[in-house]
C-alpha positions in Angstrom: 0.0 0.0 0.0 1.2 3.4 -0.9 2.4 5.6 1.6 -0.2 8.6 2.1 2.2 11.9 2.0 2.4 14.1 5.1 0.9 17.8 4.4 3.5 20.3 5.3 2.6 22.7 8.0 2.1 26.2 6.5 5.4 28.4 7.5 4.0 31.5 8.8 6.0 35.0 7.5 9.1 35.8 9.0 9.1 38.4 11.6 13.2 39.2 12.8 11.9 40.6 15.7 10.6 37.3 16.9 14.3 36.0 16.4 15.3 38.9 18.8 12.8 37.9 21.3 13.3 33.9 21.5 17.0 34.7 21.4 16.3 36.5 24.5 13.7 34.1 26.2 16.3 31.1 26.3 18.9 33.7 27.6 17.2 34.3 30.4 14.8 31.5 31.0 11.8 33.5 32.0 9.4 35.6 30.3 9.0 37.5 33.1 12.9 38.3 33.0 12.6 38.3 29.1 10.1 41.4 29.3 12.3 43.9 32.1 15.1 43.1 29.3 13.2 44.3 26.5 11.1 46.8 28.3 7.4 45.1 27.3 5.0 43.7 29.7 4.6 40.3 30.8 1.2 39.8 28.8 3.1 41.1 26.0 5.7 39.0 26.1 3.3 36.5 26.4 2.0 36.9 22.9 5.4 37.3 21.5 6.2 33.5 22.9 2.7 32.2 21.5 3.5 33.9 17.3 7.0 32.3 18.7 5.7 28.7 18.8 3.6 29.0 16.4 5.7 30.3 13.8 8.3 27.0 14.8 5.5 24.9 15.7 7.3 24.2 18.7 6.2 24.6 22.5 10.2 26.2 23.1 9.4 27.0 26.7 7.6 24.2 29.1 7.4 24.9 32.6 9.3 23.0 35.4 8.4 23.0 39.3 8.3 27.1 39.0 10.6 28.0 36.1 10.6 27.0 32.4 12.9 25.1 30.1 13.9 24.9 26.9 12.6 21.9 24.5 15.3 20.0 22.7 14.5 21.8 19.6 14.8 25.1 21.2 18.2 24.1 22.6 19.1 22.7 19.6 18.5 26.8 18.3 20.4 28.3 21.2 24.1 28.4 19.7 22.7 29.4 16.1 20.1 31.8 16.7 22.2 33.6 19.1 25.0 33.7 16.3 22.6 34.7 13.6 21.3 37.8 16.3 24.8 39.2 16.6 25.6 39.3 13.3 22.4 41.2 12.8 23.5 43.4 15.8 27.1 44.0 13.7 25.0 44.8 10.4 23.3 47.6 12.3 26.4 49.1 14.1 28.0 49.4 10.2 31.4 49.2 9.9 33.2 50.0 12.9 34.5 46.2 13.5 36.6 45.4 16.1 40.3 44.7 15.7 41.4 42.9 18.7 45.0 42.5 17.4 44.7 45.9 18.3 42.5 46.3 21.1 44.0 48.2 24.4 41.8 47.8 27.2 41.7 47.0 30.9 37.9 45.0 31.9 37.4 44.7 35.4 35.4 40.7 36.1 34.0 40.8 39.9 34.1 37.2 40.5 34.8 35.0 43.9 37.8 33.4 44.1 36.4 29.9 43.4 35.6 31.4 40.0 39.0 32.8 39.2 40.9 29.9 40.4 38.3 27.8 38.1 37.8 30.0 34.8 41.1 32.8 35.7 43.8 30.6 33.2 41.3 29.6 30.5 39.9 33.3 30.3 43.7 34.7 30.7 44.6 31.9 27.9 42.0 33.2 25.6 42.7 37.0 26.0 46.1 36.6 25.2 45.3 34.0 22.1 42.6 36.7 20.7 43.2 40.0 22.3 47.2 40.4 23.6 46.7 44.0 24.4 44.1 43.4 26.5 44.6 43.4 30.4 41.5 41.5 32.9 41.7 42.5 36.1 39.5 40.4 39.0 37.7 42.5 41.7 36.2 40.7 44.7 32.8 40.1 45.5 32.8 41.9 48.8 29.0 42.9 47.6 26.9 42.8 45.1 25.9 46.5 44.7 24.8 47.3 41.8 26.4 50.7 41.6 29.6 49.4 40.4 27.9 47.9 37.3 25.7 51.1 36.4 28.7 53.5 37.3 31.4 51.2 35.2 33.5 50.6 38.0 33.0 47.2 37.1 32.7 45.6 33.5 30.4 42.0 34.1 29.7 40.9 37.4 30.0 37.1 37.4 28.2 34.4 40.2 25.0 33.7 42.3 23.6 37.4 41.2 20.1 37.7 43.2 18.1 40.9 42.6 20.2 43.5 40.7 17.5 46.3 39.7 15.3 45.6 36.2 18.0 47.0 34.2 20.8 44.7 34.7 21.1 42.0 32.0 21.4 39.0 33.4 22.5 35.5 31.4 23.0 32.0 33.3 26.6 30.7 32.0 25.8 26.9 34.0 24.3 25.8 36.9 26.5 23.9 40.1 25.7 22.2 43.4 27.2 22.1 47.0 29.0 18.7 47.5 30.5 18.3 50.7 34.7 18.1 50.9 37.0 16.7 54.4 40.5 16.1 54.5 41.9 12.5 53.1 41.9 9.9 55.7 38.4 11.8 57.6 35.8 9.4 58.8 33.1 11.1 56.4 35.5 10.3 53.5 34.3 6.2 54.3 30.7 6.7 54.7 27.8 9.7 55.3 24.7 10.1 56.9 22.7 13.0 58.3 23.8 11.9 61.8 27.6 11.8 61.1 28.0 14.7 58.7 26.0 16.5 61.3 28.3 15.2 64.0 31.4 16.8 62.6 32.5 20.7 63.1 31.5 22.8 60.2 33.3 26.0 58.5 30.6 28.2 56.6 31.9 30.3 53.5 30.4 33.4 53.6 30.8 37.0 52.6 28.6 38.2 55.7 30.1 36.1 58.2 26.9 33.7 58.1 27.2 30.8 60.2 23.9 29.8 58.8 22.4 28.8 55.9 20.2 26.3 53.8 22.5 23.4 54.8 20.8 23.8 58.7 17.4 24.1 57.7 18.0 20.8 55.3 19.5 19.3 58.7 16.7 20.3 61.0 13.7 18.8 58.5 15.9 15.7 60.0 15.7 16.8 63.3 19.4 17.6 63.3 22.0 20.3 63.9 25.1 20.8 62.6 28.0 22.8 64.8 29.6 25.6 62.7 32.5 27.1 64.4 34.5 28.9 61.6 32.9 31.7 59.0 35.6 32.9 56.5 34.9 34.9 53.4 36.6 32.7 50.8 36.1 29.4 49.4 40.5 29.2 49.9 40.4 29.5 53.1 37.8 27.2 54.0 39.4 24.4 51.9 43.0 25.1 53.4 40.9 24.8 57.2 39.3 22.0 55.9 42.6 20.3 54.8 44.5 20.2 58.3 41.4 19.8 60.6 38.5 17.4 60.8 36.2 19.9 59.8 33.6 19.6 57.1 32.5 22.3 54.7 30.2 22.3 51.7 31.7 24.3 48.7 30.0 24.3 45.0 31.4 21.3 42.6 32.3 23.2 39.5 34.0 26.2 41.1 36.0 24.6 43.6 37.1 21.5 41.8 41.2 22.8 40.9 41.1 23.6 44.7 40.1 20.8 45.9 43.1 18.2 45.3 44.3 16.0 47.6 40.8 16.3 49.6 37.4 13.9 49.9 34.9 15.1 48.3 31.2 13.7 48.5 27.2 14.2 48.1 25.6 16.2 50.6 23.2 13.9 52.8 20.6 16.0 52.9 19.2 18.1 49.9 20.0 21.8 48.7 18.8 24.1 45.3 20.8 24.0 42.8 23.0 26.9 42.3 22.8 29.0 38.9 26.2 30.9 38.1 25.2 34.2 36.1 26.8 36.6 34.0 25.4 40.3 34.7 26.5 43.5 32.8 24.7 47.4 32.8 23.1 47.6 29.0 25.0 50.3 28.9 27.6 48.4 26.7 25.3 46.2 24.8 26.2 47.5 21.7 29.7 48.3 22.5 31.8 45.6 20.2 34.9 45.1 22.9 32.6 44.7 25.5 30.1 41.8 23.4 33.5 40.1 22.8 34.6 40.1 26.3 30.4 38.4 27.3 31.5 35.9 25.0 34.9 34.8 26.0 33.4 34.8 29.4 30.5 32.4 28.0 33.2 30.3 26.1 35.4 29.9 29.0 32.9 28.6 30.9 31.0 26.4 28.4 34.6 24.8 27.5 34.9 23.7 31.4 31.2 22.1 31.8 31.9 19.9 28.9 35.0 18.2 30.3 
């Protein structure tokens, strides 16, 4: 019996500014955040997603628990939509390319120290391939004011970014979890429960001197309490505490993983959120050429490390 042949679904015009927008959706993963970024309202962005799918015939965006995701076919889009937006972005600017053989300039990357001990000699390695002239310079994340983005003290802002003010673009580079890390030779490093890994002293990493966190409210939904006698700023320090002591501390996979040789490290007993790393900049610079190139050796420095 013949095959019956499949009628092809009409292809509705092209609109570019569609393009614009979905390339923006799956940046930011919200269409709530997708709106403040291109100053419409969330109803309005709303329609814009619904031409969206219907123009791929494609859902692009399904929720999950609260956020949304991208379908496969979406993702599949990501990498070649976002190329085909810049170029667009370059035909508009004309003809005042970039010559980074050339290019004299200092950026400033606020970033913790588990990000530049992580990220620091791929991004210095790339720079220097792509951009000799150019200097990066790392400022600490003592806060996350957003004043040093709008003002340009800072160039991109690069970590767990919370609420920055509706004008800050905002683009998730990967996401990371807390695993737990002891010394070689620790009890924990043989077994772990809820009731041992609670039993140990704890060092808590935090900018505010926190010796609390999500960790202790994970614990008490056990019924349990953990001790925490040391706060220190830096993810370094806590490690090199870590390394000469029994104490415990829970530090982020990805960003800690060059620090963490010669030391145990293991899943947490007890469940915590996920942790999304973020790249923040003021649009100020969107359409400033060095500063797009510098976004995306961030992006590509990253991207390179998540898929060893």
């Amino acid at each position: 019996m013949p095959l019956k042949s499949v009628a092809k679904r009409p292809i509705p015009p092209l609109d570019m500014n569609l393009l614009v927008t979905l390339d923006v959706l799956l940046s930011e993963g919200s269409v709530v955040g997708a709106a403040q970024r291109l100053n419409l309202s969330a109803p309005a962005m709303s329609r814009q997603l619904s031409r969206i799918r219907h123009l791929l015939g494609d859902p692009v965006l399904v929720r999950a628990g609260r956020g949304l995701v991208p379908t496969p076919r979406a993702e599949a889009l990501r990498d070649r939509l976002r190329g085909l937006v810049a170029e667009a972005e370059a035909l508009v600017r004309g003809n005042d390319e970039l010559d980074l053989a050339r290019l004299e300039r200092t950026f400033v990357i606020r970033a913790n120290d588990g990000f530049v001990g992580t990220f620091g000699a791929a991004l210095a390695s790339l720079a220097a391939q792509h951009a000799p002239q150019v200097q990066l310079r790392f400022a600490h994340q003592d806060n996350e004011d957003v004043e040093a983005l709008r003002e340009g003290q800072i160039d991109v802002d690069v970590g767990v970014i919370g609420t920055m003010g509706p004008e800050i673009r905002l683009q998730a580079l990967f996401h990371d979890r807390f695993i737990g890390v002891v010394r070689s030779g620790h009890p924990l490093a043989e077994s772990v429960t809820p009731e041992s890994f609670a039993s140990f002293p704890h060092v808590s990493v935090s900018r505010r001197g926190r010796f609390t966190g999500p960790i202790d409210e994970a614990l008490a939904a056990h019924g349990l309490a953990r001790g925490v006698t040391i706060a220190v700023a830096n993810f370094a320090d806590a490690l090199a505490i870590v390394r000469a002591s029994d104490h415990v501390v829970a530090v982020p996979d990805r960003l800690t993983e060059p620090a963490r040789a010669g030391l145990h490290g293991f899943e947490l007993p007890v469940k915590t959120d996920a942790l999304a790393i973020s790249l923040a900049w003021h649009p100020r610079f969107d359409a400033d050429p060095a500063h797009w190139w510098l976004r995306g050796m961030v992006r590509e420095a990253c991207a390179r490390a998540v898929k060893r």
